[in-house]
FIGU-941853 format. One record per residue (C-alpha): residue in three letters; x, z, y. Coordinates in nm, 3 decimals. Layout:
<sites>
ALA  X  Z  Y
...
</sites>
This chain:
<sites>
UNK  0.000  0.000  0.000
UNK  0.118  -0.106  0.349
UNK  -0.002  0.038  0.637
UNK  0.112  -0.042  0.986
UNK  0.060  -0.039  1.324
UNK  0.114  -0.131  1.702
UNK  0.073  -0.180  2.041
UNK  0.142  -0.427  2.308
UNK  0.173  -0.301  2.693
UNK  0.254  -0.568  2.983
UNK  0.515  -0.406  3.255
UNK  0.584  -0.656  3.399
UNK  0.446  -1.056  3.430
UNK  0.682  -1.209  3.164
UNK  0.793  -0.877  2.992
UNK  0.605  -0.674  2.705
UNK  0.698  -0.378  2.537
UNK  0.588  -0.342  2.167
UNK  0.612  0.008  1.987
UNK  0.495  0.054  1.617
UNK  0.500  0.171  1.280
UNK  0.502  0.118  0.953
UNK  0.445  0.333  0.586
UNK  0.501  0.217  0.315
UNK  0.341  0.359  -0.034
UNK  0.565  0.233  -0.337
UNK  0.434  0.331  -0.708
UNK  0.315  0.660  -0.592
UNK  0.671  0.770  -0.583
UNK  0.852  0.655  -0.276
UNK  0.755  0.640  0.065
UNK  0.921  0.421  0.328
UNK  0.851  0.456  0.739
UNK  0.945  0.275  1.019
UNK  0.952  0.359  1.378
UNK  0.994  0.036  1.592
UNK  1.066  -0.074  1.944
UNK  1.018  -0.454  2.028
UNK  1.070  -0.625  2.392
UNK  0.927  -0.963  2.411
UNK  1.034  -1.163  2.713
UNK  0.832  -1.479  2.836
UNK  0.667  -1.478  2.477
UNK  0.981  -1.680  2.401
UNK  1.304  -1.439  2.342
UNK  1.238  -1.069  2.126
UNK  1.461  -0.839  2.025
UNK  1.386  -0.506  1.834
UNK  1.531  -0.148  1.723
UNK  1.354  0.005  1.421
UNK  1.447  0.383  1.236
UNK  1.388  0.341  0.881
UNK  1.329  0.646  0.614
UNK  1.290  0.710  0.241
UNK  1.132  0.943  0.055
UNK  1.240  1.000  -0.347
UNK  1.566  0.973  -0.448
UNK  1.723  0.985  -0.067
UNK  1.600  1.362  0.026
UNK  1.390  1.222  0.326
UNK  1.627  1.161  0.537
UNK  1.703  0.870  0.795
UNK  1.858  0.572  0.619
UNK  1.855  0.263  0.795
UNK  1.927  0.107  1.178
UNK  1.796  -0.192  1.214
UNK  1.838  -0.475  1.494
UNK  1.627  -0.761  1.566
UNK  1.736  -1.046  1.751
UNK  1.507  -1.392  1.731
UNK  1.340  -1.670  2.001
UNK  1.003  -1.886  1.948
UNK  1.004  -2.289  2.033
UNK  0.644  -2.394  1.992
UNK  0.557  -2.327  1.656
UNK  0.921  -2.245  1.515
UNK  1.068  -1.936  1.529
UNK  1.409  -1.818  1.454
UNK  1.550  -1.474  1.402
UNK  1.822  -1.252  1.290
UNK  1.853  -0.916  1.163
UNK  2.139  -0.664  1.044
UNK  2.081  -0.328  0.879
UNK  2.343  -0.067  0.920
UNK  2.298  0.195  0.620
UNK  2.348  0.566  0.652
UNK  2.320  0.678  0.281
UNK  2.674  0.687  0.078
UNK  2.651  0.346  -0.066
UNK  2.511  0.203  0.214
UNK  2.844  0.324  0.449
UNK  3.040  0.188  0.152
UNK  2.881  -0.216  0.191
UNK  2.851  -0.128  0.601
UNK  2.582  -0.381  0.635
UNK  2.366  -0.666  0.546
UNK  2.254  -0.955  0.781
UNK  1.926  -1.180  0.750
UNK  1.829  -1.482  0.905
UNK  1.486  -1.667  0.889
UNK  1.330  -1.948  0.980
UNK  0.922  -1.956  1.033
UNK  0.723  -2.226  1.137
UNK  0.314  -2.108  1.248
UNK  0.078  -2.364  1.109
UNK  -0.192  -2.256  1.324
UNK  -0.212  -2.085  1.661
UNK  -0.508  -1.834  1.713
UNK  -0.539  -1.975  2.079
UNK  -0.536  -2.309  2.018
UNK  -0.752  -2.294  1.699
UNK  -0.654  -2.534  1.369
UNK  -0.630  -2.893  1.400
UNK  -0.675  -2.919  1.057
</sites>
């Protein structure tokens, strides 16, 4: 079970500030959370911090920094992430990097052209 949540608040004409959440329910056993902090400029350029935790095996305790970095061209997007570990192994392999590629096949405020 996933549950997660946010909110978006305009400070400014082309800035936003996005604050959220997430929990994460795995086999009844583990627990994941999130706390996140996005800033979306011109709807175009985002960047995020996000806290992650683990219940189970890790004690509870703070495991993960993420960073976001990633811009939106029409309907492509294109982002990258690292995750800095805090856990024993996790020091030991100092980091792991994403990158992703999305493409939206349908805009809500534009509505489906197909």
């Amino acid at each position: 079970s996933i549950f997660h949540i946010d909110n978006v608040f305009n400070f400014a004409k082309q800035d936003k500030l996005i604050p959220g959440g997430r929990i994460v329910f795995e086999n009844n056993q583990h627990i994941s959370a999130d706390v996140n902090l996005q800033y979306l400029y011109n709807d175009k350029y985002w960047m995020a911090l996000s806290l992650r935790t683990y219940s189970g095996e890790f004690k509870n305790t703070m495991n993960s920094l993420l960073l976001y970095l990633g811009f939106i061209y029409k309907q492509f997007s294109v982002s990258y992430s690292v995750d800095s570990g805090f856990t024993g192994l996790q020091r030991e392999n100092k980091a792991s990097h994403e990158i992703c590629i999305g493409f939206t096949f349908c805009k809500k405020e534009t509505g489906c052209t197909f």
